[in-house]
C-alpha positions as CSV (number, residue, x, y, z in Angstrom):
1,X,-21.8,1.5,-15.8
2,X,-21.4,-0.6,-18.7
3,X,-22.3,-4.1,-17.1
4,X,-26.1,-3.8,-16.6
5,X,-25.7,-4.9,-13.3
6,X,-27.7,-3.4,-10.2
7,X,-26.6,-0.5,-8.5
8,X,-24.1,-1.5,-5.6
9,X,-26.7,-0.5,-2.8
10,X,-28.9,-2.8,-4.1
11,X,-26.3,-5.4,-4.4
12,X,-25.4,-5.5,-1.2
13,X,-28.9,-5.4,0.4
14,X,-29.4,-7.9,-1.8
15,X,-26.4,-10.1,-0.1
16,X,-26.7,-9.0,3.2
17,X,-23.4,-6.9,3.1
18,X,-23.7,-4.6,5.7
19,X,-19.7,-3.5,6.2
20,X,-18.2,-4.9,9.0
21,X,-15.9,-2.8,11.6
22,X,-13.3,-6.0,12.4
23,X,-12.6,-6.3,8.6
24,X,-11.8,-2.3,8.4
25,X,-14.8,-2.3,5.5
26,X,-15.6,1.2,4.2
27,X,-17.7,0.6,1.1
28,X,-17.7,3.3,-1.8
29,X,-20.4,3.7,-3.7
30,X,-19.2,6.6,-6.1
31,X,-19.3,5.5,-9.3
32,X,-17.6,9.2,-10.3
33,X,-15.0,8.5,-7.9
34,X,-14.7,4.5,-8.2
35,X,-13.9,5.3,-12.0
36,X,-11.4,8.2,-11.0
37,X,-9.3,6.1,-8.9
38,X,-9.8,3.6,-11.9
39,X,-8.4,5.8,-14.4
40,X,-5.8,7.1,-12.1
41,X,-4.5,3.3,-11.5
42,X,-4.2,3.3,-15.4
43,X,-7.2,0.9,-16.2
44,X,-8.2,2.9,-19.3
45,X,-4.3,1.6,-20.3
46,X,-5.9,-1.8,-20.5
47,X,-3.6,-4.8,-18.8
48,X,-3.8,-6.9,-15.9
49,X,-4.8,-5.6,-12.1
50,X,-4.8,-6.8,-8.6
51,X,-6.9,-5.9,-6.1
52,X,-7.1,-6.6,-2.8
53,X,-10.4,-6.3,-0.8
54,X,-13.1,-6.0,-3.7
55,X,-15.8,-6.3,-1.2
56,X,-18.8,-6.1,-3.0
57,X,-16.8,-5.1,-6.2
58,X,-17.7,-1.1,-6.7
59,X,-13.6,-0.6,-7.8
60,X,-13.5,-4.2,-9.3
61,X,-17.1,-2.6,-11.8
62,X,-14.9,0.6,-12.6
63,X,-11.5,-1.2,-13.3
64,X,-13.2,-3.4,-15.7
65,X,-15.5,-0.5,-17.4
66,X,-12.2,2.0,-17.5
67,X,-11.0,-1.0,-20.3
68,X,-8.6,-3.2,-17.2
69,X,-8.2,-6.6,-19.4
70,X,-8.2,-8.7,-16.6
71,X,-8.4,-8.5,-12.8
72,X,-7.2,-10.7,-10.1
73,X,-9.1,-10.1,-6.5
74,X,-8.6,-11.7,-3.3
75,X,-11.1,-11.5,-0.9
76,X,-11.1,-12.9,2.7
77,X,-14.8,-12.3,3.3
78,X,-16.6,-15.2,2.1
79,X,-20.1,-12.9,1.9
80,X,-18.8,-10.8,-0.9
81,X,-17.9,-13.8,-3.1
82,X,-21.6,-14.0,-4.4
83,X,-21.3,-10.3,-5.7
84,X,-18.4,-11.1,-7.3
85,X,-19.5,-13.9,-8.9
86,X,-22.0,-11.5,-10.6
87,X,-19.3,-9.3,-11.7
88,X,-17.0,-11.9,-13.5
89,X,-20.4,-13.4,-15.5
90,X,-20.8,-9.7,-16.4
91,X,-17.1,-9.6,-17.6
92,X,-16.7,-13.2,-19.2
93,X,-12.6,-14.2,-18.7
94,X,-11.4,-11.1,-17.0
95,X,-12.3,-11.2,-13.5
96,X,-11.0,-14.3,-11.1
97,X,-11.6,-14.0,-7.6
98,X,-9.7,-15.9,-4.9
99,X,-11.0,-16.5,-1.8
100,X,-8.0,-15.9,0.9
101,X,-6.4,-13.4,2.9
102,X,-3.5,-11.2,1.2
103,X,-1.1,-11.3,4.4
104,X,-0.8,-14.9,3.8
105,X,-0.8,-15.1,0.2
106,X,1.8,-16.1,-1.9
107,X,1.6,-13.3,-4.7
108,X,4.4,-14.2,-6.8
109,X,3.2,-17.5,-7.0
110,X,0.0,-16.2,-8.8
111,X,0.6,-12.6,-10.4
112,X,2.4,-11.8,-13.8
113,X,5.3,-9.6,-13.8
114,X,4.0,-6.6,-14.8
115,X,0.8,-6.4,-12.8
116,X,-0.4,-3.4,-11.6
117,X,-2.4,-3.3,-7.9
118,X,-5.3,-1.2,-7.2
119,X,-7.0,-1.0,-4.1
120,X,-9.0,0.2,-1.6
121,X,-7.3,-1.0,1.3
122,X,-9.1,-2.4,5.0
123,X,-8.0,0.0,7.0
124,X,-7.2,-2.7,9.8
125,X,-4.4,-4.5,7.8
126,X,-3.6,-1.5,4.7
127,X,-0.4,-0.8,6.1
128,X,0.9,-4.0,7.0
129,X,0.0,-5.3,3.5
130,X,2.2,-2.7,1.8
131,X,4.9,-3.2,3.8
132,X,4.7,-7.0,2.6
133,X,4.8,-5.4,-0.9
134,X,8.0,-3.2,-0.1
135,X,9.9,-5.9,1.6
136,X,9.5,-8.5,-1.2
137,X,13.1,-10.0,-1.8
138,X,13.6,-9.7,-5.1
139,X,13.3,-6.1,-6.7
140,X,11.9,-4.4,-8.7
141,X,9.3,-6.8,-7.9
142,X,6.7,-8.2,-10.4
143,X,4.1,-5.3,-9.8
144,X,5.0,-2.2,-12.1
145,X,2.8,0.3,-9.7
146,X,0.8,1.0,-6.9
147,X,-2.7,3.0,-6.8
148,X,-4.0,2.6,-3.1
149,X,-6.4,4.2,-0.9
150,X,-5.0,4.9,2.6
151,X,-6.5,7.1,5.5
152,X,-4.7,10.6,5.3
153,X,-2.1,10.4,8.2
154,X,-1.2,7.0,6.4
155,X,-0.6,8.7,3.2
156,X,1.0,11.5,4.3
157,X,3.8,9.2,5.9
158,X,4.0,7.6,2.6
159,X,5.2,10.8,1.2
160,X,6.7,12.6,4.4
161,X,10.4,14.7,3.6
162,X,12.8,14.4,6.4
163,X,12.9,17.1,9.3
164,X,8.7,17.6,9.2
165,X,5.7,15.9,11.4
166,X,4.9,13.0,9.8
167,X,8.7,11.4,8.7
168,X,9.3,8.3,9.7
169,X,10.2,4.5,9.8
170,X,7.5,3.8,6.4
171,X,8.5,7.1,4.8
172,X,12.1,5.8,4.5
173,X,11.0,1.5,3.5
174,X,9.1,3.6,1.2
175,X,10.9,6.2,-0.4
176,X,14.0,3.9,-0.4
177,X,12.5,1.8,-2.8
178,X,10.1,3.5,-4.6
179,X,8.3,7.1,-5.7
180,X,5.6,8.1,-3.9
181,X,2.7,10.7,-4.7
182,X,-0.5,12.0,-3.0
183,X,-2.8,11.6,-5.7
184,X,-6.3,13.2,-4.2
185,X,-8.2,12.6,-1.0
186,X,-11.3,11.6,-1.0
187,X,-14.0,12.7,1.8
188,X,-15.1,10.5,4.6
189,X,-18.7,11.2,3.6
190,X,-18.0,9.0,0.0
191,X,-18.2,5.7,2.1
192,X,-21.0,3.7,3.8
193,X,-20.4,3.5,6.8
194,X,-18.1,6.8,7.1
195,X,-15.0,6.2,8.4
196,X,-13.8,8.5,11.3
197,X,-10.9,10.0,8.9
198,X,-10.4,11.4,5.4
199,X,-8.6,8.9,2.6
200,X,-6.3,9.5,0.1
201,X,-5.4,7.8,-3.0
202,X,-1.6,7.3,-3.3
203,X,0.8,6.1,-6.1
204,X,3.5,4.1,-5.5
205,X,6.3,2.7,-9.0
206,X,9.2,1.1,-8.1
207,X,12.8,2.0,-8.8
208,X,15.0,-0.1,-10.8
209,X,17.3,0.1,-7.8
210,X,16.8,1.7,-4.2
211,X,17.9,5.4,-3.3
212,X,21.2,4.0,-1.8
213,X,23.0,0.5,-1.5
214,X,21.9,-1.6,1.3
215,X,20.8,-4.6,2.3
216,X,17.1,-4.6,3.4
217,X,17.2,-6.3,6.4
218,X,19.8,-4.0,7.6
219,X,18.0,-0.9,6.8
220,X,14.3,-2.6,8.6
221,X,17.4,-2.8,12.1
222,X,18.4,1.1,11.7
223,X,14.8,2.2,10.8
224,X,12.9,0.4,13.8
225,X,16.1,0.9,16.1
226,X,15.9,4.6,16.1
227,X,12.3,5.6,15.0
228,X,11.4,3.2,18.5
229,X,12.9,6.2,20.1
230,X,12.5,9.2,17.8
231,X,13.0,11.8,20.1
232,X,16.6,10.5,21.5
233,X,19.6,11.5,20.0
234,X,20.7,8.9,17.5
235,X,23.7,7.8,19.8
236,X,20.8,6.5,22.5
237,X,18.5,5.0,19.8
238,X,21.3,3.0,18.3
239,X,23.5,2.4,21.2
240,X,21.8,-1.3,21.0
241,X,23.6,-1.3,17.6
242,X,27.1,0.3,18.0
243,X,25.8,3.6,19.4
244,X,28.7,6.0,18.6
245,X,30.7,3.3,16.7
246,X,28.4,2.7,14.8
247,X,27.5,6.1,13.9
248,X,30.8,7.5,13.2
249,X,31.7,4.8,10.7
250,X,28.2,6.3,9.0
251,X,29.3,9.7,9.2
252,X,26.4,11.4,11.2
253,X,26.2,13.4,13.7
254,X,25.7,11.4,16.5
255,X,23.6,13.7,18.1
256,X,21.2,14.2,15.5
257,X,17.5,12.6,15.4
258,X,16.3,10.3,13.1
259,X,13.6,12.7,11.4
260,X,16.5,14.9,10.4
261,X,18.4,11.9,8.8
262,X,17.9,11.7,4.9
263,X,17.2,8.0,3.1
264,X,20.9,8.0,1.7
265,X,21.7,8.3,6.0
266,X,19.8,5.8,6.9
267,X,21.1,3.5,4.2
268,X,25.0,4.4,5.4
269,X,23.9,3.4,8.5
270,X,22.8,0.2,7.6
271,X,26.0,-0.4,5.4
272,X,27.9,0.3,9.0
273,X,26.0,-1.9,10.8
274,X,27.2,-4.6,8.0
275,X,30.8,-3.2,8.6
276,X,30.8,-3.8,12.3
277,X,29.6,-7.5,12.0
């Protein structure tokens, strides 16, 4: 690295950082791999990045070295916060670290339009955070792309085409509002501790506008209503809804099943479920 700082195993023996299992902390210690995901985020592009979950800071080092301008971090783990401090004295002016947790932070509050997020994502809460960054109100929203480590099953959701195993309710939030792509997996044995599952790095940019006209809260109904039952035949699923009322104002089959429904579906669904009210 460029920052004459320790190694990161030293760091965090150092600081007493041993990972802990109810904060979903995997640590990676790859510099090759730490600078990959880096370069695949677009830090060698320079500009501004937020991560969430530094930890002891091993992407926060290769963000900044790959030529990031700046980084804002929020951690929730007040242990890693002496690492960090390291970091940013390393990298005068581009690293600020706030000491919070993402679910409950008000990013639009403290990120410039434009910002792109990188991360390495607690297992525990990944999913629930991106969902909090696909649901924002306004869109597109102020970030301009997401690079994030998920475990694989996660990822391959992310990504999933209707009618196969893994399409579902976060394949169509997803994909309605954004591209999605599998960059590379990385093996369990990169981390400390390993986790019980292999990763993979996934990009997410925003559209200008979703897939289909809707109104989000409308699609979030349809989506839950019939992937809570995604074996039934749309017509059981949705009968809470409108059932075949419903459905036929969509124009789908009402005896279909939600896997084999495409985004632009789901969306006239949603529109229908406006109709009906």
């Amino acid at each position: 690295m460029d920052d004459k700082l320790p190694p990161l195993r030293d760091v965090i023996a150092a600081y007493d950082l041993a990972p802990r299992k109810s904060l979903g902390q995997n640590f990676l210690f790859d510099l090759n791999l730490t600078r990959k995901i880096a370069r695949a985020a677009g830090a060698n592009e320079g500009g501004t990045f937020y991560e969430v979950g530094p930890g002891p800071g091993g992407l926060t080092r290769a963000l900044l070295a790959e030529g990031a301008d700046r980084i804002i971090a929020v951690e929730r783990d007040a242990r890693c916060l002496p690492a960090l401090a390291e970091i940013a004295a390393a990298w005068p002016g581009r690293l600020d670290v706030i000491s919070d947790d993402a679910l409950a932070l008000d990013e639009a509050a403290i990120l410039p339009r434009g910002v792109r997020i990188a991360a390495n994502l607690p297992y525990n809460v990944g999913t629930a955070i991106l969902i909090k960054w696909l649901t924002v109100p306004d869109w597109p929203p102020v970030w301009a792309s997401l690079t994030l480590m998920f475990q694989k099953e996660v990822a391959q959701r992310l990504v999933a085409q209707p009618s196969t195993e893994h399409y579902g309710r976060l394949s169509v939030l997803a994909q309605w509002r954004c591209t999605a792509k599998i960059l590379f997996d990385v093996n369990r044995g990169a981390f400390v501790p390993p986790p019980n599952v292999t990763s993979s790095i996934v990009r997410l940019e925003p559209r200008n506008e979703p897939l289909a006209p809707c109104r989000l809260s409308d699609l979030e109904k349809i989506t839950a209503a019939s992937f809570g039952q995604r074996r039934k035949m749309l017509r059981q699923s949705l009968k809470p809804l409108g059932g075949e009322t419903l459905i036929a104002r969509a124009g789908i089959d009402p005896t279909a099943r939600p896997e084999d429904l495409t985004i632009p579906q789901f969306a006239a669904l949603a529109r229908a479920l406006v109709e009906k009210v």
